[in-house]
N, C-alpha and C positions, 0 to 999 in steps of 0.2 A: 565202266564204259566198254563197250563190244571192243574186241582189236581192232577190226575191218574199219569200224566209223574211227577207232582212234587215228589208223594209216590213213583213210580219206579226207578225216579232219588236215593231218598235219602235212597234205602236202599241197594246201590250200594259202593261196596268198593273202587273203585278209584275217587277218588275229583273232580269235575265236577262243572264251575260255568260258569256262562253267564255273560263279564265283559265290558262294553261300552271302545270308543275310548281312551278314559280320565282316565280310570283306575280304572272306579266305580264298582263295585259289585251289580250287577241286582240282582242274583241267587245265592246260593251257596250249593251245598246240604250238609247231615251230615258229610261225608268224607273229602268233603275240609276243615270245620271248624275244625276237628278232626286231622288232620296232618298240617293249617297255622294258625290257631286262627285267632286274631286280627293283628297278623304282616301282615298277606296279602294286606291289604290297602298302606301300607308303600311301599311295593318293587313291586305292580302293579303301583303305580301313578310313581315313578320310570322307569318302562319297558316302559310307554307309552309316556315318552320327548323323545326331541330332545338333545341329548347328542353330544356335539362336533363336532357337524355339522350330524350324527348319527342316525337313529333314532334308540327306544328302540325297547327291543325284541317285546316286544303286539302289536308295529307299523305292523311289517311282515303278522301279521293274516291277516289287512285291506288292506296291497297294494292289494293282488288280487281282485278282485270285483265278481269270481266266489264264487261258493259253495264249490269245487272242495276238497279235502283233504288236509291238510299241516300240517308238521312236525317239528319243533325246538326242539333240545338239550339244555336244561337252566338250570342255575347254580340257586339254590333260595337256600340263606341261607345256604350255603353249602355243598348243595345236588345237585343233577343231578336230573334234570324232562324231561321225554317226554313229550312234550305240543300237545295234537293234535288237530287241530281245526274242531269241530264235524258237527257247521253248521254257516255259516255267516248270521246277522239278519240284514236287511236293513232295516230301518227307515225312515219318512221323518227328523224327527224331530235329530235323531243319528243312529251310525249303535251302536251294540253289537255282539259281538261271545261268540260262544258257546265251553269251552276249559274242556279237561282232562288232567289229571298230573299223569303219570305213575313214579315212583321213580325208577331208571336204577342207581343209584349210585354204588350199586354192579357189575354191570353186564360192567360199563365202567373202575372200580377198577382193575377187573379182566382183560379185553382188555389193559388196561395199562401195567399192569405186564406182560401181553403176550406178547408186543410188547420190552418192556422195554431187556425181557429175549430173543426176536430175536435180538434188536440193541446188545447187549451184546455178541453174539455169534457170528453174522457177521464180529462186530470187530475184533474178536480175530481170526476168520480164515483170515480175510483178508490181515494181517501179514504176515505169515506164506505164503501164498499165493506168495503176489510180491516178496518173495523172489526166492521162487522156479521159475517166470516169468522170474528173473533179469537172471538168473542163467543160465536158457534153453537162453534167448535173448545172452545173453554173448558169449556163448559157440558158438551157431551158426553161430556168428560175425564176428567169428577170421580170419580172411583170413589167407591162406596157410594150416590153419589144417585137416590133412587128414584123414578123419571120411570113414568107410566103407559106402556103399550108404544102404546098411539096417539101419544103426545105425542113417545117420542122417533126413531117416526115422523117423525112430521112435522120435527122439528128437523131429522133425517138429510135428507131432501128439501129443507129449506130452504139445508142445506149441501149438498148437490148442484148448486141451481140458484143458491147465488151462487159457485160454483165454476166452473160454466158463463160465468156474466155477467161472471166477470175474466177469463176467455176470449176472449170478446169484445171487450171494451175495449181488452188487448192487442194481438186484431186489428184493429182500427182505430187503434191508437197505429204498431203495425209499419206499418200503409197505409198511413197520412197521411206518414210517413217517405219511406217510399218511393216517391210520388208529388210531393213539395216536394223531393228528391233528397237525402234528408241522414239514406239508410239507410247508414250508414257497418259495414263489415265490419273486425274490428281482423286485424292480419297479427302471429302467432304461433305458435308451435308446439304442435299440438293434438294429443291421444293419443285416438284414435278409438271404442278400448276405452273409455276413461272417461267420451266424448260416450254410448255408447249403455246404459253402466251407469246414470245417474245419469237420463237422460231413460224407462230399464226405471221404475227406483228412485221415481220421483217418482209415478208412476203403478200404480204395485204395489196399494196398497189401493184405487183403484178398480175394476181389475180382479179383485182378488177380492170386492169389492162385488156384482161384478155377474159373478160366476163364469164368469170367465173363463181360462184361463190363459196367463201373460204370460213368456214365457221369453228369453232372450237368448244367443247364442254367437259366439265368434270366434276365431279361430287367433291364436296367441300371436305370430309372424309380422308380423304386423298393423303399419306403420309410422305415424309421425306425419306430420301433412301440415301446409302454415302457412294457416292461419283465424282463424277467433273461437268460441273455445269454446261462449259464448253463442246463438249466432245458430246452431251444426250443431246443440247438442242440445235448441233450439229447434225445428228444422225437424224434426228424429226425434221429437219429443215431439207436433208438430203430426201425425205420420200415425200416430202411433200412437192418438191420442185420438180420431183417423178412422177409424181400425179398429175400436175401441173403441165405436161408435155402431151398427157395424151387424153387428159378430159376438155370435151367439146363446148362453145361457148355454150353459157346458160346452165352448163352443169355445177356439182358442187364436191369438194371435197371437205370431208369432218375431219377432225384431231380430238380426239378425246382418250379419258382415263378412267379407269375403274379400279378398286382393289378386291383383290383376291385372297380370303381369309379363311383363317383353320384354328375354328369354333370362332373366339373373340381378338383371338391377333390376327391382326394384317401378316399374312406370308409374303405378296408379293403384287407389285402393278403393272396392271396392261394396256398399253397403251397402245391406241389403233390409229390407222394412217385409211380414211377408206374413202373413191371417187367413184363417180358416175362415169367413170371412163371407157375404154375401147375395152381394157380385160387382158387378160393372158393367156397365152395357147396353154391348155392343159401338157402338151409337151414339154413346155421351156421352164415348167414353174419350179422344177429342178435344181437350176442351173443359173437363175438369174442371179444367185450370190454369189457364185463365182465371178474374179477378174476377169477382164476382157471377154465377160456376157452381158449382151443385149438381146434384149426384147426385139420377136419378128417385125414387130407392129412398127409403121412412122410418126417419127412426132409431127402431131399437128401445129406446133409453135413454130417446126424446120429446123436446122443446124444437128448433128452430132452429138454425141460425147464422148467417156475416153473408155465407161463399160467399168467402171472403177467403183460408182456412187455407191449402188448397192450393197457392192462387197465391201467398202469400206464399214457402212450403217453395221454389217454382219461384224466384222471386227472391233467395233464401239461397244455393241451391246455384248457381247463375249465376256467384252475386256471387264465389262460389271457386273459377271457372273449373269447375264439374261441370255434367254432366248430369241429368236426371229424365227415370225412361220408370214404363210401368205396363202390368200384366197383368192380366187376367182374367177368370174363368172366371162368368158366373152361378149363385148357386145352390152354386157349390162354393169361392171366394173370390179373393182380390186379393194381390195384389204390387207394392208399390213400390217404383222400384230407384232410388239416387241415386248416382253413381257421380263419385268425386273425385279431382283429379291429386293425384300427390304430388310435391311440389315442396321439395327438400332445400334448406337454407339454405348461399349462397353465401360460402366461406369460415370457417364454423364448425369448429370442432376438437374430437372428443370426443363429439359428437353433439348432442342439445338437451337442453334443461331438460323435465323430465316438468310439463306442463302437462294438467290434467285428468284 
């Protein structure tokens, strides 16, 4: 290493060391010796096995083979590090990288307690909640009772908008998960047909509430993939409620599925979300996956939300190894594709258990 970057390296506050495949220690300037001593040999030759089939975290810097940025959260000795890898050093002989250790221990302390303090709070509205749901659903039910048509009005509205607000609460329960890291995906065998009947199904009488119509189709073809039931016909229930906000009565929104094949196996299914709706500014189609992004457009149903749904759907379908894209047209409507591997279970005999 040049002298000049060795002096500029080491009079640098954050720990910086250049470490081979293996876990050796090329580099290290004064900061890294200064916050790991001599234990950094111990829990690098660690980082860099193959752990339970696994590899360690230092494996990650090397899969890419670009130069390109990369980022890991890691636990050393009890602390939380940013690991950044500043530059990948190719060899014939080994490769080495080039890594900083920024200490975040406070700063994910703190996201904890943030989150800790929304799961805490959503619970306890969410009580309080189904009860008032049970109550307004009850009331509505009763056949023969004779409610003024203002009054049952209003009750109808009143079950709209705490229909909405456990909407919400959800998505902030989904958030908080997914940001304290303990949005857990279960791994089983999902029938894709029944993720997109059931999440049609759930939402049937609000869309013809609000005359719309709600239709669904798929080719009987259609394979199972391994997921969490919960969590796909969550994430299809979330775009379709998005559709639902901004398509005009008399309009309609599809759900359907198709596979996607390479020669005679199924690779992977796609599955689309697509309305007659208002459309998306070609500017924002960017960014709607992002938290706390919303669409310029208003809902025509009224009310809010928290700007959380979509990005959630992104981090559902991730978490299955799929994609999300999106289309659309203004004025004449949107398409949302989310498109999933299929991944047959290794060693299974006879095929799976219909699940969903």
């Amino acid at each position: 290493m040049i002298p000049f970057a060795v002096s500029l390296l080491d009079r640098l506050t954050t720990p910086i060391a250049v470490i081979t495949e293996t876990g050796l220690i090329e580099y290290r300037n004064g900061a890294f010796e200064a916050t790991f001593g001599s234990d950094a040999s111990a829990w690098l030759k660690d980082a860099s096995r193959m752990l339970a089939g696994e590899r360690g975290w230092l494996q990650g810097f090397f899969v890419d083979a670009d130069d390109e940025p990369k980022t890991l959260d890691v636990e050393i000795e009890g602390r939380v590090y940013r690991v950044d890898r500043i530059m990948l050093v190719a060899r014939e002989e080994s490769r080495a990288v080039a890594l900083s250790f920024d200490d975040v221990t406070a700063q994910r302390e703190m996201e904890q307690a943030k989150s800790d303090f929304t799961s805490m709070v959503v619970h306890d509205l969410r009580g309080p909640l189904s009860g008032i749901q049970g109550t307004l659903e009850f009331v509505l039910s009763q056949e023969g009772t004779r409610l003024d048509a203002m009054y049952t009005d209003l009750l109808n509205e009143a079950q709209r908008e705490s229909e909405r607000m456990m909407g919400l609460i959800n998505e902030l329960l989904d958030f908080s998960k997914i940001e304290s890291g303990n949005f857990v995906v279960e791994k089983e065998p999902v029938r894709i047909a029944g993720v997109l009947k059931r999440a049609v199904r759930s939402l049937q009488t609000v869309a013809a509430r609000d005359e719309i119509f709600l239709v669904t189709a798929h080719g009987r073809d259609v394979p199972m993939i391994i997921g969490s039931v919960e969590k796909l016909t969550q994430a299809v229930i979330n775009l379709v409620s998005n559709s639902l906000k901004f398509t005009p009565k008399k309009g309609m929104i599809s759900v359907g599925a198709q596979v996607v094949r390479n020669g005679d196996t199924p690779d992977s299914i796609v599955v689309t979300v697509t309305d007659s709706g208002m459309g998306i500014k070609a500017a924002e189609l960017a960014q709607i996956w992002e938290k706390y992004k919303q669409s310029g457009n208003k809902s025509l149903r009224g009310g809010g939300g928290t700007g959380l749904g979509l990005y959630i759907v992104k981090q559902i379908i991730e978490a299955h190894g799929g994609e999300i894209s999106v289309a659309s047209i203004e004025g004449v409507g949107t398409s949302m594709v989310l498109k999933l591997p299929v991944k047959r279970s290794t060693g299974a005999s006879g095929g799976w258990p219909a699940v969903g």
